[in-house]
N, C-alpha and C positions, 0 to 999 in steps of 0.2 A: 404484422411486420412493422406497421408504424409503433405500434406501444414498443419492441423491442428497439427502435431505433432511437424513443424517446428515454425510456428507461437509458438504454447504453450511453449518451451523450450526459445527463444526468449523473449518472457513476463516474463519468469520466472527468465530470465537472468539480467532483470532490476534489481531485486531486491537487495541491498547489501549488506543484511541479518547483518543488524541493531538491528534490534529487535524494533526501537523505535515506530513500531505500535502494540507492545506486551503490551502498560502498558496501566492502568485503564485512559478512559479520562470523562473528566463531563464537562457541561455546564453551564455557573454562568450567571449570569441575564446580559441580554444586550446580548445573544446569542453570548459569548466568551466560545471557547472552550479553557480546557487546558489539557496539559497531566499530569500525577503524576507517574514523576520516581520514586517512593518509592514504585510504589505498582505493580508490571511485574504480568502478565501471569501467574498461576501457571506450566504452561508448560514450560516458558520459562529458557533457562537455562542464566543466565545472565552470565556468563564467556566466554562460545562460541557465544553467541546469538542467538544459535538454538533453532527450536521447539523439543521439548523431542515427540511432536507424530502429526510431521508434516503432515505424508502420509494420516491422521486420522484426523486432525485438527479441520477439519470444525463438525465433530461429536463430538470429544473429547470436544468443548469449545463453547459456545453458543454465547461469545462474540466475537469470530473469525470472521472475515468477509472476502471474498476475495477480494484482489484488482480487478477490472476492470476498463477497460479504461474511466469509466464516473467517477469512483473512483480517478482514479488519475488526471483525469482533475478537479473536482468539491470539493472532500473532507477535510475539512480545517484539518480531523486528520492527513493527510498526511504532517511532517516537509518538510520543503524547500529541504533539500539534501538526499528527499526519492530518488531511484533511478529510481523510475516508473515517480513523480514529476518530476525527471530532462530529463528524456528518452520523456515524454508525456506530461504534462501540460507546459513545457517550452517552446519544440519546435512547439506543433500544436495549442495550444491557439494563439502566433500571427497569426498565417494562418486566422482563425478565421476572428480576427480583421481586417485583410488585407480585408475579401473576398474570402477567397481561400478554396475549399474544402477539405476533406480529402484526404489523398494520402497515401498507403501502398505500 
């Protein structure tokens, strides 16, 4: 339970509490995603860019999803300088390509 608690704080640490995967995104033909800053979260507080019911999130908001690590390797809502993106998909997708397996 300890590794789990250290591992999970760890993950959570990526994050740089952006908010920028708080806003509405959609899909336009030709499978381009975009995001629409005009339109946040209703949780979101856009000044601090916290969740207003973070602890609760995933029930509070049905468009909430959690990051995971297939999340942050594979998901194009995720922008470039998410911090999970730069913590995960930057450094273990070359491994990847090399031939290298995962390493924790």
């Amino acid at each position: 339970m300890k590794l789990f608690k250290k591992w999970k704080a760890r993950w959570e640490g990526y994050c740089k509490c952006c908010g920028k995967c708080c806003y509405e995104k959609e899909y336009l033909p030709g499978g381009i995603l975009i995001t629409d800053y005009s339109k946040p979260c209703r949780f979101l507080n856009e000044d601090t860019k916290k969740c207003n019911v973070y602890v609760n999130r995933f029930n509070a908001c049905k468009e909430c999803r959690k990051i995971t690590l297939w999340t942050a390797l594979f998901s194009p809502a995720l922008p470039p300088d998410c911090g999970y993106v730069e913590n995960v998909r930057n450094k273990i997708r070359p491994r990847f390509k090399q031939g290298h397996w995962l390493s924790f």
